[in-house]
Structure formats: structure tokens, C-alpha cells
Backbone as CSV, one residue per row, in Angstrom:
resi,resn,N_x,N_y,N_z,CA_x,CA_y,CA_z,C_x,C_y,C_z
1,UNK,160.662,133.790,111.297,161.090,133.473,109.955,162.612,133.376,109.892
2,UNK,163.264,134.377,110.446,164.575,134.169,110.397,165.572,133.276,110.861
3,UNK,164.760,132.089,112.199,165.178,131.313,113.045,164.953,130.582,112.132
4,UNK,163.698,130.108,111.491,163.259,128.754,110.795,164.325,128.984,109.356
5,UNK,164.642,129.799,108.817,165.712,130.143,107.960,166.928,129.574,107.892
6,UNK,167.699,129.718,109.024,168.748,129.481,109.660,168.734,128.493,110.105
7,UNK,167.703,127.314,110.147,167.833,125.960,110.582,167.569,125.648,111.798
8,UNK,167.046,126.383,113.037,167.051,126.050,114.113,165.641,125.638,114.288
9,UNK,165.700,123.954,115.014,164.772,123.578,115.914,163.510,124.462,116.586
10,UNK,162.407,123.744,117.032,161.456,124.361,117.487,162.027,124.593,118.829
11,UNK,162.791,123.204,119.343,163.033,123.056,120.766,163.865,124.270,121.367
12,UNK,164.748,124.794,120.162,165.330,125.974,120.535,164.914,127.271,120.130
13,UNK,164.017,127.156,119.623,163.302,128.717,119.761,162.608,128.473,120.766
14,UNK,162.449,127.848,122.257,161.946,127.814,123.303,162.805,128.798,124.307
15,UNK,163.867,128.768,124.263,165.275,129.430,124.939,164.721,130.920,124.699
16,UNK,165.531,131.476,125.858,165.602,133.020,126.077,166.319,133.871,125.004
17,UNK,166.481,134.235,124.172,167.519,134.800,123.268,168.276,135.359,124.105
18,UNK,169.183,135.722,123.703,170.511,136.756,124.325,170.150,137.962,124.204
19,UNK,169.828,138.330,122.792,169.181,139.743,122.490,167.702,139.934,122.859
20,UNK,167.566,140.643,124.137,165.979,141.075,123.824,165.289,141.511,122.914
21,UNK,166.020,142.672,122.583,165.157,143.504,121.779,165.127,142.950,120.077
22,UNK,166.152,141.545,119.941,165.599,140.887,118.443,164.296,139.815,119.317
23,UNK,164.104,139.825,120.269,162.815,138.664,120.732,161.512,139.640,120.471
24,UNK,161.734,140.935,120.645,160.711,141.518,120.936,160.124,141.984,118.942
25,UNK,160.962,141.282,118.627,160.283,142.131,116.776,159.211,141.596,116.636
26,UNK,158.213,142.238,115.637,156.943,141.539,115.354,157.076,142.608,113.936
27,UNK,156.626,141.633,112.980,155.875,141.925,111.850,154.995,141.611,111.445
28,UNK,154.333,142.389,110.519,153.211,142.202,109.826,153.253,141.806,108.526
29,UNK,152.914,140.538,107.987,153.185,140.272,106.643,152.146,140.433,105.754
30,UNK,152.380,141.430,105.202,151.490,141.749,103.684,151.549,140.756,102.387
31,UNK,150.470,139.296,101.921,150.734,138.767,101.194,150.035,139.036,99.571
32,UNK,151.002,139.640,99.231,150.002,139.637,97.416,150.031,138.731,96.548
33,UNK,148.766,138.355,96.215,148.867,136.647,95.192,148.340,137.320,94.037
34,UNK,149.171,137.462,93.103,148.506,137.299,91.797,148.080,135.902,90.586
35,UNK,147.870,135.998,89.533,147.199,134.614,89.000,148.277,133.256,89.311
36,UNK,149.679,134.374,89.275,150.476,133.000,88.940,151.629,132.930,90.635
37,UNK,151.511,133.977,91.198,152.756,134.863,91.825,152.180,134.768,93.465
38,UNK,153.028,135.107,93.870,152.335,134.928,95.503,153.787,135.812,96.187
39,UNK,153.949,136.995,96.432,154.760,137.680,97.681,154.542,138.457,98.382
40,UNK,155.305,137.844,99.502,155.398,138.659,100.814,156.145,139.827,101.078
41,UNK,155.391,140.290,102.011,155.971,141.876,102.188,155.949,141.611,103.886
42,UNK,156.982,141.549,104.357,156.986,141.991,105.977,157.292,142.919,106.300
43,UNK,156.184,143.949,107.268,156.689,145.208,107.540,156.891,144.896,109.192
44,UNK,157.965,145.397,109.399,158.566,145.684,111.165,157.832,146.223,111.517
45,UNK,156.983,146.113,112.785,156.223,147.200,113.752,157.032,147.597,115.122
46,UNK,156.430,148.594,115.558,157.380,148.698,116.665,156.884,148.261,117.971
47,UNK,158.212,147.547,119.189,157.480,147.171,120.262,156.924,148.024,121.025
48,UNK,155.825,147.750,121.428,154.855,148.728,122.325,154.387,148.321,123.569
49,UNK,155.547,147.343,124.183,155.324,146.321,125.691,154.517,145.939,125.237
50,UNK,154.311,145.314,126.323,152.899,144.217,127.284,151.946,145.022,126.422
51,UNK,150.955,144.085,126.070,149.635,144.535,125.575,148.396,144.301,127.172
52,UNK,147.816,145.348,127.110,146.863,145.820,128.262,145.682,145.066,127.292
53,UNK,144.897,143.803,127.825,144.017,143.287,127.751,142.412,143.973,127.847
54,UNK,142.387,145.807,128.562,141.228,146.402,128.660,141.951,146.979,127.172
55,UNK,142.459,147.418,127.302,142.718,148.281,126.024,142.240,147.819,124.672
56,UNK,143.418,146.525,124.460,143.074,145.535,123.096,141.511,145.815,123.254
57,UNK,140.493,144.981,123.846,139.423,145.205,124.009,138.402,146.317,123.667
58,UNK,138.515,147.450,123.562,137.954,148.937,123.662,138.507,148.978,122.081
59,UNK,139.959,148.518,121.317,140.713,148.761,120.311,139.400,147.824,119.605
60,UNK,139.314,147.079,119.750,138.509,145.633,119.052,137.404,146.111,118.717
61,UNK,136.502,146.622,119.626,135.262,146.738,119.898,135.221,148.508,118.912
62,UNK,136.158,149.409,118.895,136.367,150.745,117.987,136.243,149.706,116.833
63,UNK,137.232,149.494,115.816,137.616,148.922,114.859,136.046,147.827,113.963
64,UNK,135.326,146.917,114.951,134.551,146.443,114.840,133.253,147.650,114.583
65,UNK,132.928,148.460,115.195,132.045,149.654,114.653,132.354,150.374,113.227
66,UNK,133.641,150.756,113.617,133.959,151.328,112.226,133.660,150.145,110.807
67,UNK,134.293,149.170,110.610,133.580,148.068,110.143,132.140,147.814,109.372
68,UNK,131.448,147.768,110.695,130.080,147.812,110.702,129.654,149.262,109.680
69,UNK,130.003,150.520,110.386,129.821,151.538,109.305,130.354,151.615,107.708
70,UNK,131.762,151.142,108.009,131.952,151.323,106.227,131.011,150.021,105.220
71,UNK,131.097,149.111,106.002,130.262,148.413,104.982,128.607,148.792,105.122
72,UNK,128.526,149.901,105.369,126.652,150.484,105.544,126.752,151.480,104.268
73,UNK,128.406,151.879,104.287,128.755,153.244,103.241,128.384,152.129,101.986
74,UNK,129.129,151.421,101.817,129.731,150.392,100.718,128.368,150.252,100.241
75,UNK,127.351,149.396,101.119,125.693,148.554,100.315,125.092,150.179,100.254
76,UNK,124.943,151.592,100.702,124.107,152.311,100.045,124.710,152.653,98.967
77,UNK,126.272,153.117,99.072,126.371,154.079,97.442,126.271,152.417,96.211
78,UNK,126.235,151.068,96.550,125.876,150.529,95.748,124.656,149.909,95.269
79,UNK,123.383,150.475,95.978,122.053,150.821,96.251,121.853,152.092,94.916
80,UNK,122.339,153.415,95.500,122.360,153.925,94.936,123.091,154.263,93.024
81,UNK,124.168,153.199,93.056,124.705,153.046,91.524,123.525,152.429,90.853
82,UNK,123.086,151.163,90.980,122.345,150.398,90.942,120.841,151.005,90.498
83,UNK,120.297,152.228,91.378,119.208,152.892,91.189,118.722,153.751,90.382
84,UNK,119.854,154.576,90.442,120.149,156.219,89.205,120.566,155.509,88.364
């Protein structure tokens, strides 16, 4: 965001930066749209190297269960509103 800001080319966000550690930022952008309104929130995360491809994986596959369970929570207690 800050490159495309500042006017620079795609061709040169191909280049090595000078600064590593501004190459290495990553955020997460939180977007809230209301009826009329639409903003962003970018939060900085921190670098955590190389991502380990078994890991992500095992992370994916946690996250995806949990998932699976809260929306089992979600359809009974609305089973149960629904019933009583």
C-alpha cells in the first residue's frame, strides 16, 4: 500500500528493497462497511520467517476443526432457542 501510494511502478516493486526488514511487513487489513461507509483498519503483524509448509498445514487442518465445532455450538443452541 505504501509503494502504490507513493507512485511507484509494479516493475519496481520487483527490486530488492534496501531495507529488509520494511520488505518483510505484512498486515492484516480489517475492512468495516457500513450502509454508506467502508474503512480500513491495517494491523502490523510480526515477521515470523519462512513459513514451514508442515506446520501451515497442521495450523489449517486445527483451525478447520475448530470451525467445524463452533458452528455445531451455533445450529444446537439455535435448535434449542427455537424449541423452548
Amino acid at each position: 500500500m505504501r509503494k502504490k501510494r507513493q507512485g511507484q511502478t509494479s516493475t519496481s516493486l520487483t527490486h530488492q528493497p534496501a531495507n529488509i526488514q520494511l520488505a518483510n511487513k505484512r498486515y492484516l487489513i480489517l475492512t468495516y462497511n457500513a450502509e454508506f461507509d467502508r474503512i480500513y483498519y491495517p494491523l502490523s503483524l510480526p515477521y515470523c520467517g519462512k513459513p514451514d509448509p508442515v506446520v501451515l498445514m497442521q495450523q489449517i487442518r486445527q483451525l478447520k476443526a475448530e470451525n467445524r465445532l463452533l458452528k455445531s455450538r451455533v445450529i444446537i443452541s439455535f435448535y434449542f432457542v427455537f424449541v423452548l
